[in-house]
C-alpha positions in Angstrom: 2.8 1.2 -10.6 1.0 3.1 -13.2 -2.8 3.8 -13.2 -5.2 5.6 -15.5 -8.6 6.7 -13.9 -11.4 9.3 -15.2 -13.7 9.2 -12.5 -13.6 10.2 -8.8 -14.8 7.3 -7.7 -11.5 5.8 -9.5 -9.3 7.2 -7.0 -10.5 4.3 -4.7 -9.5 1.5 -6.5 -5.8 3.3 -6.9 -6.2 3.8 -3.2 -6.6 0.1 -2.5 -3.8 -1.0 -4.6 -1.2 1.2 -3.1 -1.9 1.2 0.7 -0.5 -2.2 0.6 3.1 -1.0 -1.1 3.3 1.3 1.5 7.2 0.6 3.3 8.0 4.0 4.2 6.0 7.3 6.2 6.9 9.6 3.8 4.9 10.3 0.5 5.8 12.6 -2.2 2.9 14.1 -3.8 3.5 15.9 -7.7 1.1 17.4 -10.1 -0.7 20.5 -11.6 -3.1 22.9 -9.7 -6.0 20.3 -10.1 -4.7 17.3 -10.7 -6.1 15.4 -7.7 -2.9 15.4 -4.9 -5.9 16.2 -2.3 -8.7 14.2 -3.5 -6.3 11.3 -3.1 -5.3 12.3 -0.2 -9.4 11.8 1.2 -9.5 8.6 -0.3 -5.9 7.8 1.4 -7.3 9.2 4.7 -10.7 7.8 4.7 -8.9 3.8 3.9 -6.6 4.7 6.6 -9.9 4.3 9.1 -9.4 8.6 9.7 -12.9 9.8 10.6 -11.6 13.8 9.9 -12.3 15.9 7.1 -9.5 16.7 4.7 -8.6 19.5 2.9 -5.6 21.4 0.9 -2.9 22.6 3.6 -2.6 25.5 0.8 -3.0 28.0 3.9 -2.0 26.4 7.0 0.8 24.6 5.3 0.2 21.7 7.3 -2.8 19.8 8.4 -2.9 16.9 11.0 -4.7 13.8 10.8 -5.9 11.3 13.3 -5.9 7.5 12.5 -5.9 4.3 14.0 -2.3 4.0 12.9 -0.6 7.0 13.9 -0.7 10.8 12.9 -0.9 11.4 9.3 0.5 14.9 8.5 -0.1 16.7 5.0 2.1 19.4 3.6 1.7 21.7 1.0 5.3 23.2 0.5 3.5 25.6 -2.9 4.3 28.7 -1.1 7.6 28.0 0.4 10.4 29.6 -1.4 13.8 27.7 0.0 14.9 24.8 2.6 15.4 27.1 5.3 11.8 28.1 5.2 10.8 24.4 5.0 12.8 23.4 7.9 11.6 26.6 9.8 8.1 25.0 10.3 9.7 21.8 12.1 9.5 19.6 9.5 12.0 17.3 10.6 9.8 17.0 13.9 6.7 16.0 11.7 8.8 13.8 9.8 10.2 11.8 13.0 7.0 11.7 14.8 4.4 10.5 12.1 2.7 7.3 10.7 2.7 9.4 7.1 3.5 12.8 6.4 2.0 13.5 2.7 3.8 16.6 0.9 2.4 18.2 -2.1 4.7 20.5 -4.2 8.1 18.9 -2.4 10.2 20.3 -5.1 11.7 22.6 -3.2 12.7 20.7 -0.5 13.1 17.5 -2.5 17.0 17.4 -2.3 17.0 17.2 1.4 13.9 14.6 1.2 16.2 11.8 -0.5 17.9 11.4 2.5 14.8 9.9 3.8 13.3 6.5 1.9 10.3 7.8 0.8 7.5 6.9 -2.0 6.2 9.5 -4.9 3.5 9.2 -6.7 2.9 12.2 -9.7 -0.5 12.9 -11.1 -1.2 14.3 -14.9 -4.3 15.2 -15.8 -4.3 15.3 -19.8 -7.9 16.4 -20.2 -9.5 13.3 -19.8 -7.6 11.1 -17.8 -5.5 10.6 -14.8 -2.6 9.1 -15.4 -1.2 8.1 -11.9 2.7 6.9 -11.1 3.5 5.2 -7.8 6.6 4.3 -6.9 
């Protein structure tokens, strides 16, 4: 699925039309510094009935997330610098015992990731527009 948005309020309608795709708990997040991976992420969240506030897991590297459906647990791997360090903070525990575990910048752990079905979903900003890939 392929979407083109240039408006915040956009991200809901790409919000609405990919919650229902959703097969697997795990969801690949790629794009620039700024391209929207967390601002989806609220949208996702807030459709997903969570009543917490979201932010970037820049810092804490992970950040947990209460919903009606399970724990939702969002990853930003930025900072990591190889698959030992990934697997160091438990992913594979997270990744068992989740409704959704979201993970921004899984590049570096991406090899060991396609063992897992999974969705991605990359975001390019070009200056004006969004352009949004689910898949």
């Amino acid at each position: 699925m392929e979407f083109k948005i240039n408006k915040i309020e956009d991200w809901q309608k790409v919000t609405d039309q990919i919650l229902p795709e959703f097969k697997h708990n795990i969801l690949l997040l790629k794009g620039n510094l700024g391209a929207g991976k967390t601002t989806f992420t609220q949208f996702l969240l807030k459709n997903l009935g969570s009543q917490d506030e979201v932010s970037s897991p820049t810092y804490a590297i992970v950040n947990e997330y209460d919903t009606p459906k399970g724990n939702v647990f969002h990853f930003d791997l930025y900072r990591m610098k190889s698959t030992d360090e990934v697997e160091d903070i438990g992913i594979h525990e997270y990744l068992d015992n989740s409704f959704l575990c979201i993970i921004e910048w899984p590049e570096v752990y991406e090899a060991e990731l396609a063992h897992f079905p999974h969705h991605e979903m990359s975001i390019e900003n070009d200056g004006e527009y969004r352009i949004i890939n689910f898949r």
